[in-house]
N, C-alpha and C positions, 0 to 999 in steps of 0.2 A: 812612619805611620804611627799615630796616638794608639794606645791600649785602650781606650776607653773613646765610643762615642755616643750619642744620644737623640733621640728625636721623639715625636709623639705620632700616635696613631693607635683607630680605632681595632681590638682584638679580635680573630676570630681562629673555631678550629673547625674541623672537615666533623659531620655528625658520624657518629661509630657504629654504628645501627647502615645508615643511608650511605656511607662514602659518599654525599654529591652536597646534599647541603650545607651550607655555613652557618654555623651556630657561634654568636657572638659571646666572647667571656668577659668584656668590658663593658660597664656601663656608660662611661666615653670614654675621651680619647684620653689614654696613658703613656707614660714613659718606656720607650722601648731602646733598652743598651743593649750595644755590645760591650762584653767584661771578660777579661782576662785574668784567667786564676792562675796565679801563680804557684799556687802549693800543688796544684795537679799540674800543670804548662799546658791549659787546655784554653781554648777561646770558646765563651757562651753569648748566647741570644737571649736576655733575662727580660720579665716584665712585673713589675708589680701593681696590682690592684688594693691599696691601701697595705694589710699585710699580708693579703696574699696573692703566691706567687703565680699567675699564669701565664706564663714564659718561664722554661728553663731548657733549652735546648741548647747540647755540644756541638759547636761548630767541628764535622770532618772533612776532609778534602774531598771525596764522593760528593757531597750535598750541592744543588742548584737550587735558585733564586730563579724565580720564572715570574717574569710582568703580564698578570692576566687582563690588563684596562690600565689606563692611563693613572689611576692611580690607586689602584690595589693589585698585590703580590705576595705570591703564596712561598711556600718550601716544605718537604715533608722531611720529618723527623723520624729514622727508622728506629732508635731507641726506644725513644718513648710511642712509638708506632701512633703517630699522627700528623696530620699536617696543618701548619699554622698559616692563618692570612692575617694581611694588615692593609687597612684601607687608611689610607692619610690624605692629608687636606690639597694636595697638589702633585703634579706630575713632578716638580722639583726634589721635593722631597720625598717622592718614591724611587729618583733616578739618583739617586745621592746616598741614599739607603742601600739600595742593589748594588753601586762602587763599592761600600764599604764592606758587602757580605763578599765581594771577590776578594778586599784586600784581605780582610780576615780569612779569609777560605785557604788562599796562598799560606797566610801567614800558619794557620794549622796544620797544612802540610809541610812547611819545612821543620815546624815545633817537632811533626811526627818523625819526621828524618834526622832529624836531631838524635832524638831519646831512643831510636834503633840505632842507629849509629854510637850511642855514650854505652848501648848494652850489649854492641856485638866488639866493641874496643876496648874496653873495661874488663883488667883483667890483674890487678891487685887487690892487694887485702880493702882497698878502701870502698872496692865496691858493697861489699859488708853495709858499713856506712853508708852509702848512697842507697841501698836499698833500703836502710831504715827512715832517708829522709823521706822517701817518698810514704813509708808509713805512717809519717807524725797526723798524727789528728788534726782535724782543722779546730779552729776557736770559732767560738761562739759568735763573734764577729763576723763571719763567713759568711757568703748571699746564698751560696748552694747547698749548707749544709747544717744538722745540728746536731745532738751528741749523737743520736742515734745513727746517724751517718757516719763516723770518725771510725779509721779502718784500726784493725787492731794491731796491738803493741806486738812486735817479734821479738822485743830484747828484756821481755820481763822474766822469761825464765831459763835466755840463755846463760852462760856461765863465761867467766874471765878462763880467755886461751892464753897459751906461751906463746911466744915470738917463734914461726916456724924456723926449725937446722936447713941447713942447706940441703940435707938429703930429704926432707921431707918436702920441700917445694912445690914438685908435685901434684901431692895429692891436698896441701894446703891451697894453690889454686883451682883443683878441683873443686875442694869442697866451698870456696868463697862462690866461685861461680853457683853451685849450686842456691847456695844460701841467698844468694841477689838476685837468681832466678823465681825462688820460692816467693821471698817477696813482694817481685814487682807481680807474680800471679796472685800473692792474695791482694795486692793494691787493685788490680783492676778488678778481682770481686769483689769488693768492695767498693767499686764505680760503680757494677752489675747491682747491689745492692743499692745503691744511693737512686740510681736512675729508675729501678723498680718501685723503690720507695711513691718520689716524686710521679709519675704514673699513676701510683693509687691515689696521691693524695688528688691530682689533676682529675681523677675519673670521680673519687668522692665530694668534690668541687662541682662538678658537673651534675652528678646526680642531687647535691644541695640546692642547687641554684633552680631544677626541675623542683622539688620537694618546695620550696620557698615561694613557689608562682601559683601550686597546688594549693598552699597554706594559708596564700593573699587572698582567692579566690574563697573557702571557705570562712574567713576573716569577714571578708567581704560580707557573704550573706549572711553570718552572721549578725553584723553591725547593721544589716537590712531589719534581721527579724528585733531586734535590741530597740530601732528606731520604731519600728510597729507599736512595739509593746507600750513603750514610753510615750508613744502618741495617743493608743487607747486607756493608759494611764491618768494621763493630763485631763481626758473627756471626761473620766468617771469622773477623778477627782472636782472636777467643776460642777458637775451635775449634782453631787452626794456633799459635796462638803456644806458644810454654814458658814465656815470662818473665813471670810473672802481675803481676809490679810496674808492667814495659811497659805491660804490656799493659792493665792498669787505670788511668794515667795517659793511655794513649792514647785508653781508651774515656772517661775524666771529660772529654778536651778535646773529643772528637770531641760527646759528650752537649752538652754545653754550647755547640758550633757548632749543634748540630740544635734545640737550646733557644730559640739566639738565632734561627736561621733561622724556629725556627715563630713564634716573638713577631714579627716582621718580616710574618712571612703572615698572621699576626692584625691585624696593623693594615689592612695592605692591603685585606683582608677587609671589616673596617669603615669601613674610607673607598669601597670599592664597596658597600657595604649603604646605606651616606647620600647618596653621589650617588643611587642607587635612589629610594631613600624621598624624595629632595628631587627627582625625575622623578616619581616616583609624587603626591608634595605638586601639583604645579603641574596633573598631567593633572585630578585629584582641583577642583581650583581652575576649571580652563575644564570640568568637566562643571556644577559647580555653578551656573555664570555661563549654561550652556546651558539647565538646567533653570528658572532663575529665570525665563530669557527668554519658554520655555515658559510658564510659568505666568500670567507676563505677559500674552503674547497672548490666555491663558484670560479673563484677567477682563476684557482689553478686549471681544471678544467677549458676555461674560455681561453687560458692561457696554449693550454695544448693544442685546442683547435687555429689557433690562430698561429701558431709555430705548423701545425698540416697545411693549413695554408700559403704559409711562407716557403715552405718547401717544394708545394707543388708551382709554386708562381716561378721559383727558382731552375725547377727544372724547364718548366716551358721557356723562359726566357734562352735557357742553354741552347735546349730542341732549334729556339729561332736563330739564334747562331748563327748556330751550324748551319741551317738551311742559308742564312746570307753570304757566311763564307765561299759554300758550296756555288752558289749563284755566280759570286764576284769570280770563283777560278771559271765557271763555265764561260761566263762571259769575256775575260781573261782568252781564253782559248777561241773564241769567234773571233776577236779582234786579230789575233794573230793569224788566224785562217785569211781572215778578207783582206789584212797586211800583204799575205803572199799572192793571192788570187788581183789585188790590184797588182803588186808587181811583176805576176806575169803577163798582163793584160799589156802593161805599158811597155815590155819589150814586144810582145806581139804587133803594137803598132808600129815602136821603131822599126822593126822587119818589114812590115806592110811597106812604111814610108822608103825603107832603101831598096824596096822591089821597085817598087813605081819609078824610084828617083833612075833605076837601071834602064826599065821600060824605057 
């Protein structure tokens, strides 16, 4: 299995307010990897939106991938406490997506069996060492992380030990164990820290993107009331002016400000029409997901009646059975009766016949 796979598709999270509807983070479709960090041994679900990041969720062995439509599929993320969907261009590539989150899924749980396993066997001085690998800072280089993330230094202020005696053995593997215990608990607070971070940055993302649609909008009328002005400006100016040359160089720039201004409100326009239409897409998305459910439940239902059905058509057929077997021994038994009753009849006559024959 590759470390590293990739594909595109449209972003969405669960809104935090509603848990129900999908509020898209993408203005289209992005890049969505899976990436394996190796200075943690964790597997992530990363995405970025130019530079920033909306996807960063730890793959753990707990989490599923659930296909809600043929080609959008959700997963919740209990760290960062939300749940991510992704709507992509085909059924192929949402069915090839969901392989890769099981293989990864496996693969984070054996990473996890692993590293319990290196820290309940690990039991010389080198664990020392291995607790501090897992300390080292990430580099700048890093997709999940930046200084303010980098867990802190343990070995800045500890001091050079002797080589433990043989008598002290002991209490030197105590204290190692201890010291690589300590460690690997400030390492993962410092996960706790990283993924709280990311969190806030994800919710102050969220609330920019609302603050930014509020600001278009005011822009917006703005650049209405600006056109107003400019158009009653042009009027006066032609009515008042004498100097017709002015005054038509002044009306070609002012025209050409009001020209640029409305192209500017047309844009705007159309990027509030497609957030729209990409709000209307997702709500459009969770009715369908409602309605299937419904339907669902339809035919388990039709399904139960028609298994009552099947059960009682099973018994009657038994009941008839039995009544035919019952038949066939009655009848069984008449045969046998008029078997005997002819063969007593037919000795009766042979007697008759050797009465007579005496007579």
């Amino acid at each position: 299995m590759g470390k590293n796979f990739y594909t595109r598709a449209h972003v969405f999270q669960i809104d935090p307010n509603t848990k129900k509807n999908w509020v898209p983070t993408s203005k289209h479709a992005v890049t969505v990897s899976y990436f394996y960090d190796s200075t943690r041994n964790v597997y992530r679900i990363i995405s970025l939106d130019g530079s920033k990041a909306i996807i960063n969720s730890t793959i753990t062995p707990n989490m599923t991938f659930t296909k809600t439509s043929q080609k959008f599929g959700q997963w919740a993320d209990s760290r960062a406490n939300t749940v991510y969907g992704l709507g992509f261009s085909s059924e192929h590539h949402l069915s090839k997506f969901a392989e890769k989150f099981q293989e990864f899924k496996e693969a984070a749980r054996l990473a996890k069996e692993k590293s319990q396993e290196k820290m309940e066997l690990t039991s010389t001085p080198s664990q020392e060492s291995a607790g501090g690998d897992l300390q080292s800072p990430l580099t700048p280089e890093s997709i999940n992380g930046t200084d303010d993330e980098r867990a802190p230094d343990m070995t800045q202020n500890s001091e050079p030990r002797p080589e433990p005696t043989q008598n002290a053995l002991p209490f030197s593997h105590s204290r190692n164990r201890t010291v690589g215990l300590s460690a690997i608990s400030k390492h993962w607070e410092a996960e706790l820290a990283t993924l709280k971070g990311n969190n806030a940055k994800l919710t102050a993302a969220l609330l920019e993107s609302t603050a930014n649609v509020k600001q278009w909008k005011q822009q917006l009328a703005a650049y209405q009331e600006e056109a107003e002005r400019l158009h009653k400006r042009v009027t006066e100016l032609e009515c008042v002016s004498s100097q017709a040359n002015a005054v038509h160089t002044h009306k070609t720039e002012l025209n050409q400000t009001i020209q640029e201004l409305e192209e500017t409100l047309k844009v705007k326009e159309e990027e509030i029409e497609r957030l729209k239409q990409e709000i209307d897409n997702a709500r459009e998305l969770q009715e369908q997901r409602d309605s299937l459910t419904q339907k669902l439940q339809e035919v388990e239902i039709r399904n139960k009646d028609l298994e009552g059905q099947l059960s009682d058509l099973e018994q009657r057929l038994e009941k008839s059975q039995n009544e035919q077997e019952a038949f066939r021994n009655n009848l069984k038994t008449l045969l046998e009766i008029l078997d005997g009753k002819i063969f007593e009849l037919t000795e009766l006559r042979d007697n008759l016949a050797k009465l007579l024959e005496r007579s």
